[in-house]
TIGUZA-519758 format. One record per residue (C-alpha): residue in one letter; z, y, x. Coordinates in Angstrom, 3 decimals, always signed. Example, Ala and Ser with C-alpha at 12.3 -4.5 7.8 and 13.67 -1.06 7.14 Angstrom:
TIGUZA-519758
<node residu="A" c3="+7.800" c2="-4.500" c1="+12.300"/>
<node residu="S" c3="+7.140" c2="-1.060" c1="+13.670"/>
END
This chain:
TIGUZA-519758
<node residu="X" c3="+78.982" c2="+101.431" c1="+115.522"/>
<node residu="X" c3="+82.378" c2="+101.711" c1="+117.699"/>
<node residu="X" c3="+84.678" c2="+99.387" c1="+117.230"/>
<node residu="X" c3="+87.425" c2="+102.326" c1="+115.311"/>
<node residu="X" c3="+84.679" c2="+102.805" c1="+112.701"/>
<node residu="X" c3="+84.411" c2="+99.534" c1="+112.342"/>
<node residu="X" c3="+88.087" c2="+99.110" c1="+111.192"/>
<node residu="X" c3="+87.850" c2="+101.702" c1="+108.891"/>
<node residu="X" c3="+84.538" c2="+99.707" c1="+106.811"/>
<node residu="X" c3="+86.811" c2="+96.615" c1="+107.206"/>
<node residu="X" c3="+89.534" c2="+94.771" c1="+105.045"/>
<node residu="X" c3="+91.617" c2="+92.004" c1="+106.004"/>
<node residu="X" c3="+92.918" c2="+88.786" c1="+104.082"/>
<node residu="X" c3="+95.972" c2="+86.880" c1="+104.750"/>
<node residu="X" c3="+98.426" c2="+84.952" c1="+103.083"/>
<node residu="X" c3="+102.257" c2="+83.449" c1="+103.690"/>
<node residu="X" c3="+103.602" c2="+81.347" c1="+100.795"/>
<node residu="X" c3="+102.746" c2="+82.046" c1="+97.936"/>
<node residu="X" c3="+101.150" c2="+85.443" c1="+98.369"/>
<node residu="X" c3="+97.707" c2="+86.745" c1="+99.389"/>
<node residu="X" c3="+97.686" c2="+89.958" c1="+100.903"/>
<node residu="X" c3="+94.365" c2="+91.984" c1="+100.705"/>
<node residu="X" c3="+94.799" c2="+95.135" c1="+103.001"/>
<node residu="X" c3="+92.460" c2="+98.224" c1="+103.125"/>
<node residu="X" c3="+92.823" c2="+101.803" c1="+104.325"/>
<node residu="X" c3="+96.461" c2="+102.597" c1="+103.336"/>
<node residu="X" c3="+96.645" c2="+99.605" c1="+100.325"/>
<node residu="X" c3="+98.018" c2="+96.161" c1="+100.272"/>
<node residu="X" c3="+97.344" c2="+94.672" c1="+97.639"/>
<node residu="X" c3="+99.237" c2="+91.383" c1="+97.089"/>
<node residu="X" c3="+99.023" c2="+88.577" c1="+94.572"/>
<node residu="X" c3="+100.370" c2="+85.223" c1="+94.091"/>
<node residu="X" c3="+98.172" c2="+82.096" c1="+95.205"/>
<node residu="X" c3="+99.443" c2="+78.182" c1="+94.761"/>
<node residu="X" c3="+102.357" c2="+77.389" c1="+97.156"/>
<node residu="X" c3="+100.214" c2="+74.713" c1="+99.075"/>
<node residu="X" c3="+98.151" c2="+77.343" c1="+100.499"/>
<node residu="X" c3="+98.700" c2="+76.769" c1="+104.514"/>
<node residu="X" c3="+96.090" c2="+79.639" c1="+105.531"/>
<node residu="X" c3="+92.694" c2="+81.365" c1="+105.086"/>
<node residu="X" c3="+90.483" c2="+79.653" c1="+107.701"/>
<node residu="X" c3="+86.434" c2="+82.014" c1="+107.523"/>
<node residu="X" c3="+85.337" c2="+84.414" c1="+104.926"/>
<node residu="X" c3="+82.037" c2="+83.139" c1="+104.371"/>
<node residu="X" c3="+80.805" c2="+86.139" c1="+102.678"/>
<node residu="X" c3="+81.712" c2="+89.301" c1="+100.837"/>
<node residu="X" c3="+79.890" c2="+90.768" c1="+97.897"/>
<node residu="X" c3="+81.651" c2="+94.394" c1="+96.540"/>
<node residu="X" c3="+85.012" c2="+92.354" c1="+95.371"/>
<node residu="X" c3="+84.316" c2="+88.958" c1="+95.392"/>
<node residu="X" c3="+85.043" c2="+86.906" c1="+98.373"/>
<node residu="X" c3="+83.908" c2="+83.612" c1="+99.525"/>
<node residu="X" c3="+86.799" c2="+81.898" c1="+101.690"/>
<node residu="X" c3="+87.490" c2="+78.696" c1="+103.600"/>
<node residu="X" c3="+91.158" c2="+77.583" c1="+102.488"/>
<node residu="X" c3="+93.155" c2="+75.334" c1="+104.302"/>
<node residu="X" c3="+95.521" c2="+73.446" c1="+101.823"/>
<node residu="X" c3="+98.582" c2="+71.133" c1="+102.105"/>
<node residu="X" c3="+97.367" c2="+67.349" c1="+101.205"/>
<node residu="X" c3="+93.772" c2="+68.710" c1="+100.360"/>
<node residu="X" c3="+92.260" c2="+69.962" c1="+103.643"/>
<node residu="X" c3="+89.385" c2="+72.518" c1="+104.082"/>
<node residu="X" c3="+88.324" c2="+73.885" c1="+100.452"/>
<node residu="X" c3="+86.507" c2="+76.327" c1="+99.844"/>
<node residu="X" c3="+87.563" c2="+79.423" c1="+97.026"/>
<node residu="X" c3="+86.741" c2="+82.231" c1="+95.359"/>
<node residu="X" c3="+88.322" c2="+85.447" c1="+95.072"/>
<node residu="X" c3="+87.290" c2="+88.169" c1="+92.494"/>
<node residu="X" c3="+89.247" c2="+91.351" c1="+93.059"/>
<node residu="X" c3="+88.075" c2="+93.196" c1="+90.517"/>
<node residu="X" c3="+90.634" c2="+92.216" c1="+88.031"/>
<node residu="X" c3="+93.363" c2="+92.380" c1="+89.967"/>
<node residu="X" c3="+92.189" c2="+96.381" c1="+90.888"/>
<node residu="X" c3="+91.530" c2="+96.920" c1="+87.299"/>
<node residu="X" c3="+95.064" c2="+95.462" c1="+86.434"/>
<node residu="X" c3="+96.572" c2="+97.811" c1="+89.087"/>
<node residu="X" c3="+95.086" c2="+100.825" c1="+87.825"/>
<node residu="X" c3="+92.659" c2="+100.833" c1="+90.632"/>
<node residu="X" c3="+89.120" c2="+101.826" c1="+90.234"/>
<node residu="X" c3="+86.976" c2="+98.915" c1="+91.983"/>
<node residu="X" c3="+83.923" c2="+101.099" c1="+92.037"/>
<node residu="X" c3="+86.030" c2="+103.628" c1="+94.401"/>
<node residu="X" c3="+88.385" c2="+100.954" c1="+96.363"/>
<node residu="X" c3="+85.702" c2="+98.658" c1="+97.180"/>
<node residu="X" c3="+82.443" c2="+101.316" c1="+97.753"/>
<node residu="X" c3="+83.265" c2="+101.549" c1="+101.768"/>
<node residu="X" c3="+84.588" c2="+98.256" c1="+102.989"/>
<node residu="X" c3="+81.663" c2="+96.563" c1="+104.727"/>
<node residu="X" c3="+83.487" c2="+93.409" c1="+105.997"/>
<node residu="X" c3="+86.428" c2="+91.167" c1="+105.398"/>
<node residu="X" c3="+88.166" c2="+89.078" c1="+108.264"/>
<node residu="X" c3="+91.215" c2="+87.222" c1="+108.178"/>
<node residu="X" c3="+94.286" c2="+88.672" c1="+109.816"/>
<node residu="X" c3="+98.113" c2="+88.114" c1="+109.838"/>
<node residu="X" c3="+100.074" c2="+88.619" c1="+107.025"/>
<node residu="X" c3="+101.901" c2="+91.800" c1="+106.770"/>
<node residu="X" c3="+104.512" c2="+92.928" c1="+103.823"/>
END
């Protein structure tokens, strides 16, 4: 696989403050995380929504978290079964509003 189609089977993570940005195709999906949040370090894995992530946090160091996007689609008006069917991989990127 080329390296364009793997962009389009792949969704990026970032934060900045407060906020989490999950971005995909022409969405960017955003939602608020705790404030001590200093940045998203590995995806460990990705399983149709739910991401495992290494967190780096103020005064707690390397944690590691769990992110279910399924809810946050749903509560968006977003069908998870759609969104989700073609993204293959997650990496962490920049944050972009």
């Amino acid at each position: 696989m080329n390296a364009q189609a793997d962009k389009k089977h792949q969704a990026v993570l970032s934060n900045q403050g407060d906020m989490t940005s999950f971005r995909y195709a022409d969405y960017n999906i955003r939602f608020r995380t705790p404030s001590i949040l200093k940045k998203y370090v590995e995806v460990k894995s990705w399983d149709n929504g739910y991401i495992v992530v290494m967190a780096d946090y103020d005064g707690m160091g390397l944690t590691e978290e769990y992110i279910d996007l399924v809810p946050i689609l749903k509560n968006l008006y977003i069908k998870p079964e759609t969104f989700l069917k073609n993204i293959q991989t997650v990496k962490i990127g920049d944050y972009e509003q």
